[in-house]
N, C-alpha and C positions, 0 to 999 in steps of 0.2 A: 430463400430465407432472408428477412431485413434483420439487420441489428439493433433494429426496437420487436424484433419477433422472439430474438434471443433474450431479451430481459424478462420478455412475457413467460418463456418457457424454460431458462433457467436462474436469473439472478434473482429475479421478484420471489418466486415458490421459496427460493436460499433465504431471501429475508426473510420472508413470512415466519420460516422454521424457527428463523435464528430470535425474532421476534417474540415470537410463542414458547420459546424456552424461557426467558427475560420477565416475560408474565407472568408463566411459573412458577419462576423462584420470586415471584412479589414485587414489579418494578416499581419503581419510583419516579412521581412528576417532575421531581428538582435535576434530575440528568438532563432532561428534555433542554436546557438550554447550551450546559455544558458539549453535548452531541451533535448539537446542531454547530456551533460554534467550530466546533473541530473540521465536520463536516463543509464547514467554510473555509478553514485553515487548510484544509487536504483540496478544494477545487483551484486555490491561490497556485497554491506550492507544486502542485500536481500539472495544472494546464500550460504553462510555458516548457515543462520538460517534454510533454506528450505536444504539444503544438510544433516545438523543434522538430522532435524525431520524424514528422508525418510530411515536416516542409523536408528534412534531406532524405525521406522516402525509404525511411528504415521500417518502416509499416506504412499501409496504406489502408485505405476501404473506399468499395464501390460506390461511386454515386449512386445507383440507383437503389443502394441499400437503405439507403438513409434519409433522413427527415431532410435537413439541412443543417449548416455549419458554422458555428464561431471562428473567423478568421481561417483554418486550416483542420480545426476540430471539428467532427460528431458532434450535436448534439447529444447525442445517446452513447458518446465514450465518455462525456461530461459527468451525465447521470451513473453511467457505471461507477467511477468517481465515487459517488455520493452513496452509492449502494453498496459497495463493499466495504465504505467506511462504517454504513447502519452495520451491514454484517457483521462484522469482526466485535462491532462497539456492541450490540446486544447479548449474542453469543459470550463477550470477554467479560460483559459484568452479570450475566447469569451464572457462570462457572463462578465466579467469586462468591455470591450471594446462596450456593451450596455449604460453605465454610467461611464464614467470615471470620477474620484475624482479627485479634485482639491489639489496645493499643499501636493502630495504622499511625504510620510517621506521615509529617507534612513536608513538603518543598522548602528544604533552606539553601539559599546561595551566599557561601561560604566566600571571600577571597582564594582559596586555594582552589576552591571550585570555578569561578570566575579567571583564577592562571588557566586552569586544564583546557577549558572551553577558547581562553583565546589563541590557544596553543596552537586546539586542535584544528582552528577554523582560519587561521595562517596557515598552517600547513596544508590545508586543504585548497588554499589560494594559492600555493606556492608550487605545487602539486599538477593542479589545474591548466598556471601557465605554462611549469617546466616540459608537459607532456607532450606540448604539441606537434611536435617532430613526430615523437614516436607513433601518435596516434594519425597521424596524417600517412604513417608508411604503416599500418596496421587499421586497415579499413575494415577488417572482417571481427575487430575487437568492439565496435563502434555500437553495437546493442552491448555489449555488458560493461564497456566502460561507461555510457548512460547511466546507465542503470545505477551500478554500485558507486559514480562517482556523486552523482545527484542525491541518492536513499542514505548509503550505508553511516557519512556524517552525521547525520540527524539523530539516525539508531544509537552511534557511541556518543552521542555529549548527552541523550537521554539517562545517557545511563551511568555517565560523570556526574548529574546534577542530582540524579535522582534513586542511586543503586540501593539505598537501603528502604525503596518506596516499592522498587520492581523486585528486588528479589525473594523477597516472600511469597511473591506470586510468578516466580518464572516457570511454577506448574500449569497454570493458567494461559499464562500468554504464549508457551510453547504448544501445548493444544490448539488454541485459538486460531495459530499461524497454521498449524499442521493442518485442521478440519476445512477452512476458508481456503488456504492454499490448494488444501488437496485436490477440494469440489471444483473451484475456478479451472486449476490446470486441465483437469479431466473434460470440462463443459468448454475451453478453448478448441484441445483438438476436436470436439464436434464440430465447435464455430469456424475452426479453419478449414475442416473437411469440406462445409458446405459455401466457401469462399465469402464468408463476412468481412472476411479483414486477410489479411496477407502481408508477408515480410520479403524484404531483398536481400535477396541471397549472397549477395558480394559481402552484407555488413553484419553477420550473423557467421561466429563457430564453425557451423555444421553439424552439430552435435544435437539429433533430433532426438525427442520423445515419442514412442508411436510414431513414427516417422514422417511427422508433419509438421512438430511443435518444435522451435529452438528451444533447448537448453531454457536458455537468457528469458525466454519468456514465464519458462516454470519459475526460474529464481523471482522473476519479477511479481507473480502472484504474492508467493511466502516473505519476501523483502518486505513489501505494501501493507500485506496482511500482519507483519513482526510488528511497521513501525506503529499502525492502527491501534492495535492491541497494547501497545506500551503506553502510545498518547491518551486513550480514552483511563488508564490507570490514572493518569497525572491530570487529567483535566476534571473529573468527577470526585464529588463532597469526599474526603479522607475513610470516612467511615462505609463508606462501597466499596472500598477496594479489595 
């Protein structure tokens, strides 16, 4: 099995659905740039974390699985990328567009909101350098400090700048996480069962799913899948939301 055979046989059919719900509830042409947009902002922000982790071999994938490669990336871990950000984003404004809110609030950045965000994004550099010991003598941490230290910042200044935009719909966006997360994690253990991609076991928990998947990799579906779903609320016209 190639990992452009896995998109054929599960991410693509997941769009499709997620796609076909979004029709459903009536979609709209004016998202079309808003989603692509994002979709661009999620390949930026996403490929130097996933290019690291593949250079120090905390996952790998078969050559022979694959097209070919961006520096150390998949082609086709690129597009995943880009396909679970359609996922989440079609799925998260068809659930909205079942119930649309009345008077939806816009983005305002506030000084005090502007303190919180520098606050947090110091301490997050601060953070970052003070760790390095620890995480140099804690190499089996090295998939989920990845993970949460890259993702989980983005998730809370989202929601410093923008909590009275998300919480009216945090019935929505927890769905959204829960549905995407769930399908992904389920269709990895396939993809690992049949050796598309692989992790090193020195830098991962232990702590398997089905006894195949790390932990760290389930959080990392529902993490991606949280912050998709929060961004595509803040990046689409006020009145989708």
């Amino acid at each position: 099995m190639t990992y452009r055979g896995f998109h054929y046989r599960i991410t693509m059919p997941l769009l499709a659905a997620c796609y076909g719900a979004w029709i459903l509830q009536g979609s709209r042409a004016d998202v079309a740039l808003p989603i692509l947009f994002l979709c661009l902002i999620v390949v930026v922000f996403t490929f130097p974390w996933d290019n690291w982790a593949v250079r120090r071999l905390l996952w790998e994938f078969p050559d022979e699985r694959l097209l070919f490669r961006i520096d150390r990336l998949p082609i086709e871990e690129i597009a995943f990328f880009v396909l679970q950000t359609l996922q989440v984003s079609f799925l998260t404004l068809a659930f909205c567009a079942t119930e649309p809110i009345s008077n939806p609030r816009e983005i305002v950045f506030t000084p005090d909101v502007m303190l919180r965000l520098a606050v947090l994004f110091s301490a997050w550099g601060i953070i970052g350098v003070g760790s390095t010991k620890w995480r140099e003598s804690h190499v089996n941490m090295s998939y989920a400090w990845h993970l949460f230290y890259w993702f989980l910042p983005v998730v809370i200044a989202q929601w410093l700048f923008a909590a009275e935009i998300l919480m009216p719909r945090i019935d929505v966006i927890v769905l959204s996480t829960i549905l995407i997360g769930g399908v992904l994690s389920i269709a990895d253990v396939w993809a690992v069962r049949r050796g598309i991609w692989f992790f090193d076991s020195r830098q991962i928990t232990g702590i398997y799913i089905a006894r195949v998947l790390p932990w760290e990799e389930v959080a990392f579906f529902f993490v991606t899948s949280l912050l998709v779903a929060q961004s595509i609320l803040l990046f689409v016209p006020a009145e989708l939301r």
